[in-house]
C-alpha positions as CSV (number, residue, x, y, z in Angstrom):
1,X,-60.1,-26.7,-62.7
2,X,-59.8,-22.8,-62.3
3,X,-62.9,-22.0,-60.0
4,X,-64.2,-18.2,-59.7
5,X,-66.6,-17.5,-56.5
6,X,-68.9,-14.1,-57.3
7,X,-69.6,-13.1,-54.2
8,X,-70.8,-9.5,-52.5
9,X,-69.0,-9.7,-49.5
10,X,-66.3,-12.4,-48.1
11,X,-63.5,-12.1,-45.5
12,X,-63.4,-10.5,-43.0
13,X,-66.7,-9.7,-43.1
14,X,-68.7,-12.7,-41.3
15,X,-71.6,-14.2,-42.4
16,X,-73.7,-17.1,-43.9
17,X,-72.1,-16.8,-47.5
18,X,-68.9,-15.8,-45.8
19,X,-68.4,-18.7,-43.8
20,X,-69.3,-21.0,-46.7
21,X,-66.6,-20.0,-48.9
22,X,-64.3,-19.8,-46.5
23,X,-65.4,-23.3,-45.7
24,X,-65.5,-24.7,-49.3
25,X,-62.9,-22.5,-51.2
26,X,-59.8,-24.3,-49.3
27,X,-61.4,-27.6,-49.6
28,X,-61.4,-27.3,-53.3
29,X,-57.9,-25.8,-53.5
30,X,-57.1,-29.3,-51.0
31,X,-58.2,-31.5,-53.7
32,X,-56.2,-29.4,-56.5
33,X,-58.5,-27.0,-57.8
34,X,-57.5,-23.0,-58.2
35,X,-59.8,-21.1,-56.1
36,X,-60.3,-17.3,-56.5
37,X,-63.2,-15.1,-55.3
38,X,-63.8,-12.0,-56.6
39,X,-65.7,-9.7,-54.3
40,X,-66.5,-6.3,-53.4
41,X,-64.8,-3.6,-50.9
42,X,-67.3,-1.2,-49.7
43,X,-65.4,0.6,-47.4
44,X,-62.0,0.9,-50.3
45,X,-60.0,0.2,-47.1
46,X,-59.1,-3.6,-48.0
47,X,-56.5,-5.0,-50.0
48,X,-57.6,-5.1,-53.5
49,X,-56.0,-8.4,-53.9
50,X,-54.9,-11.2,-51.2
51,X,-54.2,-14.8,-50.7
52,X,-56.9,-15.8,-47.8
53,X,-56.3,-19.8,-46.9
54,X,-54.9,-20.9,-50.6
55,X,-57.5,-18.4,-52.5
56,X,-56.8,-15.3,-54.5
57,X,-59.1,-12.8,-53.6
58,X,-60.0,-10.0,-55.8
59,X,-62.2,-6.8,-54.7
60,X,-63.6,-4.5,-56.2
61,X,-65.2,-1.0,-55.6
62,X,-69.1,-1.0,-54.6
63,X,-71.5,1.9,-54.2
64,X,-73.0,3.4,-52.3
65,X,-70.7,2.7,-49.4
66,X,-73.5,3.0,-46.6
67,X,-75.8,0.3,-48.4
68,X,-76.3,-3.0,-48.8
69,X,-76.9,-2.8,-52.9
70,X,-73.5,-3.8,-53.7
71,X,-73.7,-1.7,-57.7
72,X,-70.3,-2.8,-58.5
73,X,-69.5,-2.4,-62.6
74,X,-66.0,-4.1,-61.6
75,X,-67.8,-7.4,-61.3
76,X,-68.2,-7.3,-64.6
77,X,-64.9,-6.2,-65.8
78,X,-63.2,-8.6,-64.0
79,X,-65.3,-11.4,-65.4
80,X,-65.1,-10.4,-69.0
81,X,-60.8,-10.0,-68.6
82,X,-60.4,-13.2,-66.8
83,X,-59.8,-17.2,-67.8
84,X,-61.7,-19.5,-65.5
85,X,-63.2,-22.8,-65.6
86,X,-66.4,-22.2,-63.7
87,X,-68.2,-18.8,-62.4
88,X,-70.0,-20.1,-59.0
89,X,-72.2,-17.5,-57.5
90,X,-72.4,-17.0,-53.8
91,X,-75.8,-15.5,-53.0
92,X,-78.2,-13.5,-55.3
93,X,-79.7,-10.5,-52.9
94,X,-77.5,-7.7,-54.5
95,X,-76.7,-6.2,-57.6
96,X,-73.1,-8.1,-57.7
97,X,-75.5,-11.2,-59.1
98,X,-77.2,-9.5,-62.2
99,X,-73.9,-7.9,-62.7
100,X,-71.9,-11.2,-63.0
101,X,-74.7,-13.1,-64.5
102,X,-74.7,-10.5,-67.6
103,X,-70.7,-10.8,-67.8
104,X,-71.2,-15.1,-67.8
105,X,-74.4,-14.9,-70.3
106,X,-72.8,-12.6,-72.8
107,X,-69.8,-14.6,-72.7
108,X,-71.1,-18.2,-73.2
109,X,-69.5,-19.1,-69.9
110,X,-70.4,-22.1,-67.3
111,X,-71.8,-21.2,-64.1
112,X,-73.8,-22.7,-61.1
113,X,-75.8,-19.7,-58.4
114,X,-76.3,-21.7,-54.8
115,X,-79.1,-19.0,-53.6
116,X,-78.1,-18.6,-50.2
117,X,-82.0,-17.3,-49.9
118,X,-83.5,-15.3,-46.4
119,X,-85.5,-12.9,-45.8
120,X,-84.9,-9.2,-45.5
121,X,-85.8,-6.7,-42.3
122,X,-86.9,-3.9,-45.2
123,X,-90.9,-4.2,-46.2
124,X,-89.8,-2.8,-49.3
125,X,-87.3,-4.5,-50.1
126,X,-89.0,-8.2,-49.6
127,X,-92.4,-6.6,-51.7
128,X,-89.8,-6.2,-54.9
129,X,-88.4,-9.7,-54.7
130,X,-90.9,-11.3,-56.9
131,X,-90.3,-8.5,-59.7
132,X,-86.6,-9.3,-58.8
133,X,-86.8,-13.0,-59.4
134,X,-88.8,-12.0,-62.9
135,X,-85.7,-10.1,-63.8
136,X,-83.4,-12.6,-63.0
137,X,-85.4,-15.5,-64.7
138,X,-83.7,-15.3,-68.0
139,X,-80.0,-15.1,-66.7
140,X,-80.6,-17.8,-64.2
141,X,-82.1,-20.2,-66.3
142,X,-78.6,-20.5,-68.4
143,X,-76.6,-22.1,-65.2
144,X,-75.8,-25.0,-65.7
145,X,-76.6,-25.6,-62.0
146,X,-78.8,-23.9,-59.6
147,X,-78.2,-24.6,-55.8
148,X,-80.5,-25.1,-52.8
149,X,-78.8,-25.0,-49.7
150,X,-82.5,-26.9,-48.5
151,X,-85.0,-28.5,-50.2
152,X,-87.5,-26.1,-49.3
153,X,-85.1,-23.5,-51.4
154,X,-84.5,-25.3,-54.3
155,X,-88.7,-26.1,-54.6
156,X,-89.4,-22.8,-53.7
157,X,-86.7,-20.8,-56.4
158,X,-87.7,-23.5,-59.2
159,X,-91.4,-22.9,-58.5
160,X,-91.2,-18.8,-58.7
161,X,-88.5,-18.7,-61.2
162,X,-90.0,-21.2,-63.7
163,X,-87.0,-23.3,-64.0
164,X,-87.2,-27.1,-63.5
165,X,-86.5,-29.0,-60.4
166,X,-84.4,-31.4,-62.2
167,X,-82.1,-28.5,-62.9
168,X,-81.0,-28.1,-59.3
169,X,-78.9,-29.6,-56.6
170,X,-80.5,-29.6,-52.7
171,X,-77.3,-29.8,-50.7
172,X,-79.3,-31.3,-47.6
173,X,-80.9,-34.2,-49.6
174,X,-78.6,-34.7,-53.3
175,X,-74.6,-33.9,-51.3
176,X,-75.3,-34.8,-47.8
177,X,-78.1,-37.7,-48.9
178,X,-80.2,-36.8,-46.7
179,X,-77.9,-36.9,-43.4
180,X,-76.8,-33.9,-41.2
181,X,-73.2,-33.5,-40.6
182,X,-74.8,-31.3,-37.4
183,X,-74.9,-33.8,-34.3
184,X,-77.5,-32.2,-32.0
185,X,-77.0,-33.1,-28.6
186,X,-79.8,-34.8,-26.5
187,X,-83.1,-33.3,-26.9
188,X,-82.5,-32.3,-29.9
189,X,-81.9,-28.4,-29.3
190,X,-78.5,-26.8,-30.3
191,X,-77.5,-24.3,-27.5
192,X,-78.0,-21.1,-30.4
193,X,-81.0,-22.0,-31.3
194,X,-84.7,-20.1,-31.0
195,X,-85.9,-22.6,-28.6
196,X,-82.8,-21.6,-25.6
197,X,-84.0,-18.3,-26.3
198,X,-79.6,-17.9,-27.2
């Protein structure tokens, strides 16, 4: 299967949805899939394309270059001229989601969104995210999976999006069945964590 990952960012920039495709993308490409991500270049500095650990990795140009917004038109573009299997979106904070989501919809193309949900330092920007999960409603609704990476997620997105639980995956609870790959040493507190104070 030829797999796309929509992402905003992805290596070398470090992060939560950075580490998971850099996690999952070469597992998929072990087990014979094609793997590419398509992602954005803020800074124009990084190659547009690249193999990273068996993926192709295509950027794009994003604006403006001192934000977080990620407006990149490329997203679309290179949605609409490609030949994949499956669209999976990394992550729906930015403007790279709505983007790529318009591209799939108006193309009658399969794709899954895994959230990748937290919250935001900006007031502003967390008192806009129930008019952006209005605006999203319609183009999310058409996956033909929607991912928690909790529980708590998927209830909470399939509660303020309007879109059934059944429709979504919770990778604690439906992948991992229930079970923590994480072994937590005794007491129960991993060294990082808000408890150490690390």
């Amino acid at each position: 299967m030829r797999i796309l990952m929509v992402a905003a960012r992805c290596s070398p920039f470090m992060g939560g949805i950075e580490t998971h495709i850099q996690e999952v993308g070469p597992r998929l490409v072990a087990r014979g899939h094609v793997v590419d991500v398509l992602t954005t270049d803020p800074s124009g500095e990084l190659p547009v394309e690249e193999e990273v650990r068996g993926m192709r990795v295509q950027r794009v140009p994003t604006w403006p270059r001192e934000l977080d917004f990620y407006v990149s038109p490329g997203i679309y573009t290179a949605i609409r001229r490609g030949a994949w299997d499956l669209f999976h979106f990394q992550g729906y904070n930015t403007f790279v989601v709505p983007i790529g989501l318009l591209a799939v919809v108006r193309g009658d193309l399969p794709f899954m969104l895994t959230f990748h949900s937290g919250g935001h330092s900006s007031r502003l920007r967390n008192a806009v995210r129930g008019t952006q999960h209005a605006l999203l409603r319609p183009l999310v609704a058409r996956a033909a999976r929607l991912i928690g990476v909790s529980e708590f997620e998927a209830d909470f997105f399939s509660a303020r999006m309007g879109v059934p639980r059944e429709r979504f995956v919770d990778v604690y609870r439906d992948v991992l069945g229930g079970r923590s790959r994480v072994r937590l040493p005794p007491g129960g507190v991993l060294p990082w964590s808000p408890a150490t104070g690390a």
